[in-house]
Structure formats: structure tokens, C-alpha cells
N, C-alpha and C positions, 0 to 999 in steps of 0.2 A: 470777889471784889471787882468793882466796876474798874475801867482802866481809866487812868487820869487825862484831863486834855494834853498834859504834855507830853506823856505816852502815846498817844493815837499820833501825835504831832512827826513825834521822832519814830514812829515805825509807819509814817506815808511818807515821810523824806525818804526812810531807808529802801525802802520799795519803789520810787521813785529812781535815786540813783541807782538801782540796780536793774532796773529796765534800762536808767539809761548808759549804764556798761554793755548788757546786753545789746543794745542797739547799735553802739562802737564796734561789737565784735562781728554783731553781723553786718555791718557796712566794712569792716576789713574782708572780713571774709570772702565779701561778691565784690571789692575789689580785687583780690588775690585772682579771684577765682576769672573775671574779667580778664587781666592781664597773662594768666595762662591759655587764656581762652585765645583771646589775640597775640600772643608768641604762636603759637599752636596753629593758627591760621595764616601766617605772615609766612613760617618755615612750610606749610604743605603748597601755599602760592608759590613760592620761590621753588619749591622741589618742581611744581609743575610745570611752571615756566623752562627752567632749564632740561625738562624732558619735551617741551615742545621746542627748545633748538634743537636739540640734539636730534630729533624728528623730522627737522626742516632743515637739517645741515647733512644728510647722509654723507662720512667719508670725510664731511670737512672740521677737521677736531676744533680750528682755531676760535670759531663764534660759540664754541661751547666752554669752549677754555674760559674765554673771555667772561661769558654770561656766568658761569658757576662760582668764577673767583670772583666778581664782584657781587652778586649775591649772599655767597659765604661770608665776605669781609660787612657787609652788611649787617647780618643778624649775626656776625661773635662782635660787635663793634671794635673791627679791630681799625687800623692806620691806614696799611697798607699791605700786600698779600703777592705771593708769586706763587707759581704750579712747574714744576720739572718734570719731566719726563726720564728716563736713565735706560741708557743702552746695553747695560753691563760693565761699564766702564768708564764713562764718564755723563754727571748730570746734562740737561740742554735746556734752559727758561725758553716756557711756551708761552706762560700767559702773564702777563703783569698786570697790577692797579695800585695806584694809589703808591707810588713810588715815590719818596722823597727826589728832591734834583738830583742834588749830591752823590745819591746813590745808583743812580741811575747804570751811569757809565760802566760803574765796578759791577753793579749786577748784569749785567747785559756781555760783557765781556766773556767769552767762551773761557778763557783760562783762569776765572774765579771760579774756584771749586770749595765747596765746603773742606773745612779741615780736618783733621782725624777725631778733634775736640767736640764736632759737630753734633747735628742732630741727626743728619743722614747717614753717618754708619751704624747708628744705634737704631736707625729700621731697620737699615737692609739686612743687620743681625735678628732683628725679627722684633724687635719692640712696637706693640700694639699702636702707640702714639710717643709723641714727648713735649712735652708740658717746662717752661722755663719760667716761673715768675719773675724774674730778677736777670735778667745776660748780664751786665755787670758782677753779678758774686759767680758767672761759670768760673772754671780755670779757664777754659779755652779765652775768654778774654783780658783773666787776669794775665796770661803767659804770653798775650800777644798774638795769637794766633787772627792772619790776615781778613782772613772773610769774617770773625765773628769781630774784629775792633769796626770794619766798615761796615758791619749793620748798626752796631751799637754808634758807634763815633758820625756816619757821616749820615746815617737812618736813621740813628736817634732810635732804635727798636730798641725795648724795655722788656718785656713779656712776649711770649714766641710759644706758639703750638702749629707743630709739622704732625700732617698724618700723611700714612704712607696709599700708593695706589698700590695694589696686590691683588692678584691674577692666578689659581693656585699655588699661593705662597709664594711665586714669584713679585720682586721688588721691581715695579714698570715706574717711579715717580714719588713726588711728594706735593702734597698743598700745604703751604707755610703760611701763617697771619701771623702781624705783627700789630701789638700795642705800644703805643711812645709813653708809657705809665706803666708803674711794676703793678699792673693790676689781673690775679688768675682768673682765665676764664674755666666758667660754668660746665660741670656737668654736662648740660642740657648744650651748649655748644660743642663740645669737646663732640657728643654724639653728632650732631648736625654736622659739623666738617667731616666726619665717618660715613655721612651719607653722599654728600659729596664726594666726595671720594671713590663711592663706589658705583655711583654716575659717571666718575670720569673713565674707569674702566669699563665701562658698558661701553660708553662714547668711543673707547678706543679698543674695542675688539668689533665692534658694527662696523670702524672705519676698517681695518684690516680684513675682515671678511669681504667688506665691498671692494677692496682694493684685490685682493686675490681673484675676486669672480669677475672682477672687469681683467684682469688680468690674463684670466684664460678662456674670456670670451676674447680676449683680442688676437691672443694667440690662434684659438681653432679657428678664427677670421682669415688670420693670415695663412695657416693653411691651405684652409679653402681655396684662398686667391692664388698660391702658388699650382694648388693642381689643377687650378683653370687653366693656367697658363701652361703647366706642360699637356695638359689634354687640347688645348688649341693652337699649340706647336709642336706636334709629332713630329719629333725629329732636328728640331731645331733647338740648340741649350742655348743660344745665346739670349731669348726675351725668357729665359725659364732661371739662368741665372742673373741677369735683371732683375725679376721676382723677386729671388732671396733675399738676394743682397738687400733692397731697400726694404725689407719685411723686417731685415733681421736688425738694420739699423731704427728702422720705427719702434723696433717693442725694444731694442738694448738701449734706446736713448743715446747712441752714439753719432757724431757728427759724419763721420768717412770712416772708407772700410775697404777692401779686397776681396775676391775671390780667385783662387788661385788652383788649376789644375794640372 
């Protein structure tokens, strides 16, 4: 049996719409695929970038500090971001962006310290990262606790991911982004601030190595210079302790000093 016109009719429309599904799918598709394409290329410019300060700052951590936190707050879209560094004892902010006013002062002040509620004992006990959709539902801000009411109340932060800097398992720091919207970030950032991260302990074990080897090239300098001076005063200590003294105060960084026999 032949097929009717209105058969042939309704199975070209149907064939029709279904290319043009097909065609939907694959225009989302190679947009998806575009926009992973360009995330993908934006994060290896920005890793690059901060590996070429960090290249062209030997020893000087602060323009890397700088260049990584606002790179990072860049592609997690977050508000605003700080980077700590930790002594073993207490945190010291290196690098800031994008800091509210208000908040300014309390962050900057040496005796703001995260509180026990925080995110920072929950690295330095060894947690991967930490992730806060919501600072408002923590306890630490339900209970009052100081540093976390002044990010939330005078920062206005909403959402908060710290990853830690680590150095064989050792806790050297933290990079903190903040969002003013309880909105989680991505997977795909959550690793990106992990790279970061582990750029800035590059950054700061090259400064430390270059700080120890100028260190003790400055030292065997001053040797040198001291045994010139006693091989061109045989017999005389007073231009030999001269030598010292100012040798000892150039490398102790001290202003005045004695030598006493």
C-alpha cells in the first residue's frame, strides 16, 4: 500500500524536527566544548604568567604573592582573597586583593588571628582544602566568634575556600578566596587554587634557597676580607679587629657592638 500525502507529510516534518534537535545538540555541544576550551586556556595563561614572575622576582616573594592572588580570584570568580604565610605560631597576611574597606583594618592588623572555629586549624590538622558554602550557618559565626563575624559582617564574605601551602607535609600558609554570595565553587577551581598553591611554595623555597646562598656567599666574603687584613697587618690586631667587628655587624644586621679582650 502506497503511503498517503499525509503520511509522507508527517514523516518529512518528523525527520525535519529531528535534525533540527540534532543540530541543538550539536551547537550545545561545541559550545560546551568551546567554553572548556577557553577556561582551559585562560588557567594555563594565568599559571604562566605567574611562573614568569616568579622567574623575574628571584628571592622577592611579594610581586608573586601579588600576581597569583589576583589571578586565582580571577578565574574562582571570587570578591576578594588574602594569602598567609605561618611561622608555626602565628599567621602574617602577605598578600591582599580586592578587600572590602571595612575590612581592611581588622585584616591587616597582626593580632587578628583566625579562631579555633576557623578554617586554619582544620589545615594545619591536615585537611586537603575547606570548602564553606554558607559562613553564616558555621558555628564559628553563629557563637560569635571575632575573625569569622568580621569577614562575614564587615566583608560581607558568604562562601570561603582556603587551601593550605605544604612543603613535605609541613603547614607554610594558606590562600583564602572569598565570594559575597553563598554560591560553591567548582571542582575545576577548587583544583586551580591547589595549583596555586603549590606555585607559591615553589616561590618560596627558590626565595629561601637564594636567601641562604647569598647568605653564605656574604659570609665567605667577609672572611676573605678579614684575612686580608690580618695577612696585611702581621702583628697589629687593632685594623684586624676593626675587620670583625664591622663584618660581624654587616651580616648580624646590627646597628653597634664591642669587642672586648
Amino acid at each position: 500500500m502506497s503511503a498517503t500525502p499525509d503520511s509522507t507529510l508527517a514523516n518529512s516534518e518528523q525527520l525535519i524536527a529531528d535534525l533540527q534537535r540534532q543540530l541543538a545538540e550539536c551547537r550545545v555541544e561545541r559550545d560546551e566544548y568551546k567554553a572548556e576550551r577557553d577556561e582551559a586556556l585562560e588557567q594555563q595563561t594565568a599559571t604562566a604568567e605567574v611562573l614568569g614572575v616568579i622567574n623575574s622576582s628571584p628571592g622577592d616573594l611579594a610581586p608573586v604573592f601579588d600576581a597569583m592572588l589576583e589571578r586565582a580570584m580571577r578565574l574562582c570568580e571570587a570578591a576578594f582573597g588574602i594569602l598567609h604565610t605561618y611561622d608555626g605560631k602565628a599567621m602574617r597576611l602577605v598578600a591582599k586583593h580586592g578587600l572590602p574597606p571595612r575590612f581592611v583594618e581588622f585584616a591587616e592588623n597582626p593580632s587578628s588571628q583566625p579562631g579555633p572555629g576557623g578554617a586554619t586549624p582544620r589545615l594545619i590538622a591536615g585537611a586537603r582544602f575547606v570548602h564553606v558554602v554558607d559562613l553564616k550557618e558555621e558555628e564559628a559565626y553563629r557563637s560569635g566568634e571575632a575573625y569569622r563575624l568580621a569577614l562575614v559582617d564587615l566583608g560581607g564574605a558568604r562562601t570561603l575556600l582556603a587551601i593550605p601551602l605544604r612543603k613535605d607535609g609541613d603547614f607554610l600558609g594558606q590562600i583564602t578566596v572569598y565570594r559575597q554570595e553563598a554560591r560553591p565553587y567548582s571542582d575545576t577551581q577548587i583544583a586551580l587554587l591547589e595549583n596555586f598553591a603549590a606555585q607559591a611554595v615553589i616561590a618560596m623555597e627558590n626565595a629561601r634557597l637564594i636567601t641562604e646562598t647569598r647568605e653564605a656567599l656574604d659570609q665567605q666574603t667577609a672572611t676573605a676580607e678579614v684575612l686580608q687584613v690580618i695577612n696585611s697587618s702581621p702583628g697589629d690586631l687593632t685594623p684586624v679587629f676593626d675587620a670583625i667587628l664591622e663584618k660581624a655587624h654587616n651580616l648580624c644586621g646590627v646597628e653597634y657592638g664591642a669587642l672586648q679582650v
